[in-house]
C-alpha positions as protocol buffer text, in pm:
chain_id: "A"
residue {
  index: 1
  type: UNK
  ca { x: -877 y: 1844 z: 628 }
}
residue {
  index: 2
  type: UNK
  ca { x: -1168 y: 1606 z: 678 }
}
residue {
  index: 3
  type: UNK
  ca { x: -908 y: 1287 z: 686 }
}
residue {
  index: 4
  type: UNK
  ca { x: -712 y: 1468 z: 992 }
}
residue {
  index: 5
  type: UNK
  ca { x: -1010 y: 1583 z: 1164 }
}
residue {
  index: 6
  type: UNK
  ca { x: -1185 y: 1171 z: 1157 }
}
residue {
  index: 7
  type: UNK
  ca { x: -833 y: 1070 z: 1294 }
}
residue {
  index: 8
  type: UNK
  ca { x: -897 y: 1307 z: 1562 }
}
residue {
  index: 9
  type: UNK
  ca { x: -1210 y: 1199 z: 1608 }
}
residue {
  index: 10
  type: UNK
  ca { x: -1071 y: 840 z: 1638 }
}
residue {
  index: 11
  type: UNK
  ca { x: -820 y: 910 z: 1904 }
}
residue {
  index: 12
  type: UNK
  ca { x: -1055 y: 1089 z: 2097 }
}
residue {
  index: 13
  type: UNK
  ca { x: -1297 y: 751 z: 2106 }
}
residue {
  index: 14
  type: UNK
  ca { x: -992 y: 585 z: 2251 }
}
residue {
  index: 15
  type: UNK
  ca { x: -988 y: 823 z: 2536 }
}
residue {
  index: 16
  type: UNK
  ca { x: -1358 y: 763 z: 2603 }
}
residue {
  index: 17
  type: UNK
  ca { x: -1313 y: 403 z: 2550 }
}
residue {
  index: 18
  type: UNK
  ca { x: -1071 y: 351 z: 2801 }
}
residue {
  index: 19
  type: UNK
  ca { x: -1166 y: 626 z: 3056 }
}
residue {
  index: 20
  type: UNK
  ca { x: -1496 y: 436 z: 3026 }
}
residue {
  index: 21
  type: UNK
  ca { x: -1307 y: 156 z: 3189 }
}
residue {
  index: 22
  type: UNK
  ca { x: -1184 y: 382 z: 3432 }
}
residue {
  index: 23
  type: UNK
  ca { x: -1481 y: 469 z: 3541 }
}
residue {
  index: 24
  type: UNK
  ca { x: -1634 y: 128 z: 3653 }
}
residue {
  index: 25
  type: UNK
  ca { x: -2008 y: 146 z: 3499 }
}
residue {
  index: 26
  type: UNK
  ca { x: -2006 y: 561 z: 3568 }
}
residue {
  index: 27
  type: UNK
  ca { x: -1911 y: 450 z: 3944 }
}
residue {
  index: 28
  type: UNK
  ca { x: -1635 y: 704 z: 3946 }
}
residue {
  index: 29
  type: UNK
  ca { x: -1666 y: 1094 z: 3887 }
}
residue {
  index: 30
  type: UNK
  ca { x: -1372 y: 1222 z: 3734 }
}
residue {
  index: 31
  type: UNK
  ca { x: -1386 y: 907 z: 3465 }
}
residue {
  index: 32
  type: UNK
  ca { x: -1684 y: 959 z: 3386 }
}
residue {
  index: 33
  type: UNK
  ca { x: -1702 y: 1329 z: 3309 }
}
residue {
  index: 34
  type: UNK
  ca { x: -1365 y: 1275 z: 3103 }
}
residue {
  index: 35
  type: UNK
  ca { x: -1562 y: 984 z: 2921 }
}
residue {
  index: 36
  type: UNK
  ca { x: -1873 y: 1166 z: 2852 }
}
residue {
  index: 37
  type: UNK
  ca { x: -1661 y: 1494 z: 2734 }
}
residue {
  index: 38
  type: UNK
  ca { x: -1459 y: 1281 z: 2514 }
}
residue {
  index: 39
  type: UNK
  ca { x: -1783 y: 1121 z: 2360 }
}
residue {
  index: 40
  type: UNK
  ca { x: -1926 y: 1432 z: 2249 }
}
residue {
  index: 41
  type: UNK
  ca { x: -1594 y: 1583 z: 2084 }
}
residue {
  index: 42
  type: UNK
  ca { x: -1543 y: 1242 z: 1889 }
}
residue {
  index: 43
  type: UNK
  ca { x: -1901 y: 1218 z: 1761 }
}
residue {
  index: 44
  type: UNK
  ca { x: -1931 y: 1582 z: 1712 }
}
residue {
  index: 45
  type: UNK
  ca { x: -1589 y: 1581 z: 1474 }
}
residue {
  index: 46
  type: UNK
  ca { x: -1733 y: 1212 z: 1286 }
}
residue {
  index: 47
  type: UNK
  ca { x: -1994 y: 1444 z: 1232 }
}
residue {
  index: 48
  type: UNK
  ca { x: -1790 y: 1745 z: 1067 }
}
residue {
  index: 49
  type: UNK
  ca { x: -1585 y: 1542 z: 878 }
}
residue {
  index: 50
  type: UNK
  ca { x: -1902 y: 1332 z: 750 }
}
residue {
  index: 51
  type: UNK
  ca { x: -1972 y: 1652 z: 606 }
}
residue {
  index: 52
  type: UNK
  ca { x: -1752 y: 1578 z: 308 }
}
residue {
  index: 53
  type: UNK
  ca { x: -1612 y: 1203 z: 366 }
}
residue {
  index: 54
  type: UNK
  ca { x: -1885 y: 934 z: 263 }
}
residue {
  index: 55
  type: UNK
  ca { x: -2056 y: 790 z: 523 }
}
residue {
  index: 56
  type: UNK
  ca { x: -1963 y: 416 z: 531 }
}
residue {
  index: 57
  type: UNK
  ca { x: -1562 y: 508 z: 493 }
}
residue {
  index: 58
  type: UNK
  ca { x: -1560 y: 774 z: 771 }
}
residue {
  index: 59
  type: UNK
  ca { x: -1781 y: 534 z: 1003 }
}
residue {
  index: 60
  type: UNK
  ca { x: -1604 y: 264 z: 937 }
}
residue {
  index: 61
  type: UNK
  ca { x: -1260 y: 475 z: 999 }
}
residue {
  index: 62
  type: UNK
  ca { x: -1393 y: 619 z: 1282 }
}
residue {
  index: 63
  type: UNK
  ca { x: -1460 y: 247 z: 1477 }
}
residue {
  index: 64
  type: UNK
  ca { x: -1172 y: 132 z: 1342 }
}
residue {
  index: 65
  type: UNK
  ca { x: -911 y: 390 z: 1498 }
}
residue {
  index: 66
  type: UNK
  ca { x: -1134 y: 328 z: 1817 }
}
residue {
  index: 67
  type: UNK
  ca { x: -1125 y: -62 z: 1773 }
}
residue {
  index: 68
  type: UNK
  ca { x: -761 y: -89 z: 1734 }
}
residue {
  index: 69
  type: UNK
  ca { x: -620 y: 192 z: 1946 }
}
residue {
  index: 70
  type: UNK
  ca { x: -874 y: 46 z: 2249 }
}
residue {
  index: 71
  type: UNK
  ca { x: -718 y: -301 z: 2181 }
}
residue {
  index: 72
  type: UNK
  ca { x: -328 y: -199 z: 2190 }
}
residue {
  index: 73
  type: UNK
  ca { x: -437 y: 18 z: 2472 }
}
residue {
  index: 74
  type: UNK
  ca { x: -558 y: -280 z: 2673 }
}
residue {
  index: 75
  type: UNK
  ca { x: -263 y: -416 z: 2608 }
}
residue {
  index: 76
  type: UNK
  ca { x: -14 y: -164 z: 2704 }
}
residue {
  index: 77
  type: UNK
  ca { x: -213 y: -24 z: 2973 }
}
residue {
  index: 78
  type: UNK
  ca { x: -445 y: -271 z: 3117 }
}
residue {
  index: 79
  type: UNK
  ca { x: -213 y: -580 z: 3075 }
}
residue {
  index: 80
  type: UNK
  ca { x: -474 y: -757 z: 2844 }
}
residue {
  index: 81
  type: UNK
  ca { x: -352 y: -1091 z: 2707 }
}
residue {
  index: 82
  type: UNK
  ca { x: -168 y: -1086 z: 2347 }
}
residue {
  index: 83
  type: UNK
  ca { x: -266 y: -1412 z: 2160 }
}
residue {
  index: 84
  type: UNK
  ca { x: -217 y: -1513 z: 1791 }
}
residue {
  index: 85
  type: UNK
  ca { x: -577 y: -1491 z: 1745 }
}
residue {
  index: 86
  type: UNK
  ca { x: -626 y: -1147 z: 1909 }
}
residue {
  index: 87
  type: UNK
  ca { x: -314 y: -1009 z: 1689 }
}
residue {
  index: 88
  type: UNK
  ca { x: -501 y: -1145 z: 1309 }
}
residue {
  index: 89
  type: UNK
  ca { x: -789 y: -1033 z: 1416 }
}
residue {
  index: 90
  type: UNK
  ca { x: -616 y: -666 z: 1469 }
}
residue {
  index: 91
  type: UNK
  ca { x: -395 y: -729 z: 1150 }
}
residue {
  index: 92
  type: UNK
  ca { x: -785 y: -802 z: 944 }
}
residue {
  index: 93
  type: UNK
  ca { x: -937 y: -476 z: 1082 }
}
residue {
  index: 94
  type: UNK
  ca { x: -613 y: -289 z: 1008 }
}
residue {
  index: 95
  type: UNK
  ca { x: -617 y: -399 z: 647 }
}
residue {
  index: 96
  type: UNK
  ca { x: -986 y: -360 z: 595 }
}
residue {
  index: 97
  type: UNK
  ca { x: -943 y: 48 z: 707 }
}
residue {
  index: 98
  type: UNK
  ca { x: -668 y: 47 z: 446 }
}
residue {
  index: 99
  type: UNK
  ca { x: -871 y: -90 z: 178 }
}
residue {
  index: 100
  type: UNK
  ca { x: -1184 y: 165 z: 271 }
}
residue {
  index: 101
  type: UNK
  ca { x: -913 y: 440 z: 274 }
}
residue {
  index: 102
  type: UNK
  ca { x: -822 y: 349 z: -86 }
}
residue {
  index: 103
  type: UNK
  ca { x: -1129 y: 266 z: -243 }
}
residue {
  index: 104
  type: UNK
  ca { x: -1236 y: 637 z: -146 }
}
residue {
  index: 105
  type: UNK
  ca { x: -976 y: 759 z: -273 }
}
């Protein structure tokens, strides 16, 4: 139950991540308030789920979910720029949350 709840967690730091955006440096209301709701559900589910995952793995799967679902939503949504470099560097975080997921295991 832990492992669902962190991928929760995750998704929910790509909500704040890109409603952060949104809001232009806390410029705009309704992005903001989203943004700062969102924060406190995802750190206050890292924080269950640290409860019984080890610290480094559910950190590092935590930032990880953010890292990656923030980057594809750039790209999807905000029209950010694809290049080879951008894409290994996605591909190296991917496989380094697979690795943590399996050496917890």
């Amino acid at each position: 139950m832990a492992w669902v709840i962190l991928i929760f967690a995750g998704i929910f730091e790509i909500v704040w991540a890109y409603t952060m955006k949104m809001s232009e440096g806390f410029t705009k209301l309704t992005p903001s308030i989203i943004t700062l709701f969102f924060m406190i559900l995802s750190f206050g589910l890292l924080a269950y789920a640290m409860k019984s995952l080890p610290l480094g793995t559910a950190y590092t799967i935590w930032t990880g979910i953010g890292a990656i679902g923030s980057f594809l939503v750039g790209i999807f949504i905000l029209g950010e720029p694809t290049t080879a470099m951008r894409m290994f560097a996605a591909v190296l975080i991917v496989s380094g949350l697979i690795l943590m997921k399996l050496s917890s295991s």
